[in-house]
N, C-alpha and C positions, 0 to 999 in steps of 0.2 A: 834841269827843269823837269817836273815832273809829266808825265803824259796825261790826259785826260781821262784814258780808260783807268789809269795807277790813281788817280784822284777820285774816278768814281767809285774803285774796288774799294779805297780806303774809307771814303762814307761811307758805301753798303757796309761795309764790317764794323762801321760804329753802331750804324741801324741795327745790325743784327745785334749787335750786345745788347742793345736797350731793349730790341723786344722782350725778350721773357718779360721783363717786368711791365710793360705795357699790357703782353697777352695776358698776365696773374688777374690784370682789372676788366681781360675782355676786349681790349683793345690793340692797334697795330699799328704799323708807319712805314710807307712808302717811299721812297726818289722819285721825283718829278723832274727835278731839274738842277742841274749848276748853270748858274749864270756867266757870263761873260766876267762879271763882275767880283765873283766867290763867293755870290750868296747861292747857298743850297735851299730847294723850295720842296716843301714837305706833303704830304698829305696823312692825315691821322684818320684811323677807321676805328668800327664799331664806337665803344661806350665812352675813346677818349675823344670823339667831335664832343658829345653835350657834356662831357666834362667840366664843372670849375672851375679845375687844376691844372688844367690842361696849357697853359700858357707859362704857368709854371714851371710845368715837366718841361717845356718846351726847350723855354731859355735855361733850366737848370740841367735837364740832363739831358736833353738829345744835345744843345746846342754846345755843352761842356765837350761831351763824349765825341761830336762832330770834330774838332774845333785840335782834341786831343789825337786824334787819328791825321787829321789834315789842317795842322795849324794856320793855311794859306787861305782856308774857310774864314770870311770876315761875319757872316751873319746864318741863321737856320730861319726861315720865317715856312710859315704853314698857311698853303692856300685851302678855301673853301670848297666845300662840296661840288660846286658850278663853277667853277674855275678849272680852268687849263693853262696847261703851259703854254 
């Protein structure tokens, strides 16, 4: 079974992948949290919070790219601005 710290090393290094193309729009993403659960909970900065697209990105290529590093991830959801973990 995997350890915690092995499971969060293995999101961060999906996060990293995804940035460059996040930063190309100005934009970034965070770890906030793994849940109990295997949901990973995100936070997205600069120009991808008002983004359109951004929910797209979301579920299409962090949550892919999450999901491909650490299959045991069941979901990637992104909190708000004013939200904490």
């Amino acid at each position: 079974m995997a350890t915690e710290s092995d499971l969060t090393q293995r999101v961060e290094a999906a996060l990293d992948e995804i940035r460059p193309f996040l930063a190309s729009d100005g934009g970034d993403i965070s770890l906030i949290e793994i849940t109990p659960e295997m949901i990973v909970r995100v936070q997205l900065h600069g120009t991808c919070v008002d983004c359109s697209v951004n929910q797209m990105t979301l579920k299409n290529g962090v949550e892919m790219t999450v999901k491909r590093h650490a299959p045991e991830v069941v979901a990637v959801h992104e909190i708000g601005l004013t939200e904490t973990a």
